[in-house]
C-alpha positions, 0 to 999 in steps of 0.5 A: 500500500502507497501512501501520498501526501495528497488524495487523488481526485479524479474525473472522466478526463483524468486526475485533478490537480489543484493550481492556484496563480496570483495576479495584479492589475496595472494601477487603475485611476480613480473613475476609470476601469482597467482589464486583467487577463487570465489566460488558461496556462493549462491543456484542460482544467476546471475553475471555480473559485477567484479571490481578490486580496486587496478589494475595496469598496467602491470598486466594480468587477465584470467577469467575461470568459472568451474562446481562444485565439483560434475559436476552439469553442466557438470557431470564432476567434477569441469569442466572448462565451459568456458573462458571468459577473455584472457590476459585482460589488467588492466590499472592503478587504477579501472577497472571495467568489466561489461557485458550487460548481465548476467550469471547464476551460482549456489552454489558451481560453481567456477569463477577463476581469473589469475592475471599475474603480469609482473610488477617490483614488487610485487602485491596483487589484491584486488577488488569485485564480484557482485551477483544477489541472486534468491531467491524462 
């Protein structure tokens, strides 16, 4: 009998391995909104679960899924699939959005994140990405 460090998920596609990637945002001016890009660094993986760090109230996040540079989804490049956040309202500190369920997402699909700062001030959003890498 082996013993691991870590139990073993496993779904039809494969083995399940738990990623977890940090980011930032570029700093946004007070009134105005700025993208962050999260590009699926992986071949097939499942997402449910995005964290921002430093939220702060005042500030708006829509969340958009597109297709990949070659519309492996919807054979149109690049195709936003859709929407999922409207507006989303960060309170002051943590927040954390996790769904009951996940979504499968492949290599090169990208999740994009409007920060709309309606602060006073300048903001730079900061916070991670958790992906469940199917390995075969």
């Amino acid at each position: 009998m082996s013993s691991s460090a870590f139990s073993k998920k496993y779904v039809p596609q494969g083995r399940l391995f738990r990623r977890k990637h940090g980011f930032k945002s570029a700093e946004i001016p007070a009134g105005q909104s700025g993208i962050i890009e999260l590009v699926v660094p992986y071949d097939l993986a499942k997402i449910n679960e995005i964290e921002i760090t430093n939220a702060k109230e005042g500030v708006l996040l829509d969340f958009k899924v597109y297709d990949t540079p070659t519309g492996a989804i919807s054979t149109v490049p690049n195709y936003m699939l859709n929407q999922f956040g409207f507006d989303v309202e960060l309170p002051d500190g943590f927040y954390r959005d996790r769904s009951n369920y996940d979504a499968d997402v492949q290599l090169g699909m990208k999740i994009e994140l409007t920060v709309k700062n309606n602060t006073s001030e300048p903001y730079t959003a900061r916070g991670n990405v958790v992906w469940h890498e199917i390995k075969v």
